[in-house]
C-alpha positions, 0 to 999 in steps of 0.5 A: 680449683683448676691448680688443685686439677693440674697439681694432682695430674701433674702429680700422678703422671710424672711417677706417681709412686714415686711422688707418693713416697716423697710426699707421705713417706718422706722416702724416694723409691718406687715403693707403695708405702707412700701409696698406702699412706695417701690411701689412710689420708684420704679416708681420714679426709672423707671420715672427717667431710662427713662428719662436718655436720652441724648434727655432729659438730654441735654436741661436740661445740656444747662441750666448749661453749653455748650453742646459741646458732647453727 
């Protein structure tokens, strides 16, 4: 956890548009396109940490196999 922390503080104050771009949009600069790209990545992780519920995951794991424990 405290690598995670550090990283993303290292990250964002040592040019973070900068390191956005070279990370998410595969281009230097200082251009918000990567910005834009982390912001998507970020709801997509959210949307996904959601639904990670045995509610949600359960029907899905029917489609594959018998359910037999949650």
């Amino acid at each position: 956890m405290l690598f995670i922390i550090g990283h993303v503080t290292l990250v964002l104050t040592t040019g973070a548009l900068h390191n956005l771009n070279s990370m998410f949009a595969a281009k230097g600069g200082d251009t918000w396109v990567g910005f834009w790209f982390f912001v998507g990545a970020m709801v997509i992780v959210a949307i996904g940490w959601v639904a990670a519920r045995p509610l949600v995951l359960a029907p899905i794991a029917r489609l594959f196999g018998r359910v037999s424990e949650r």
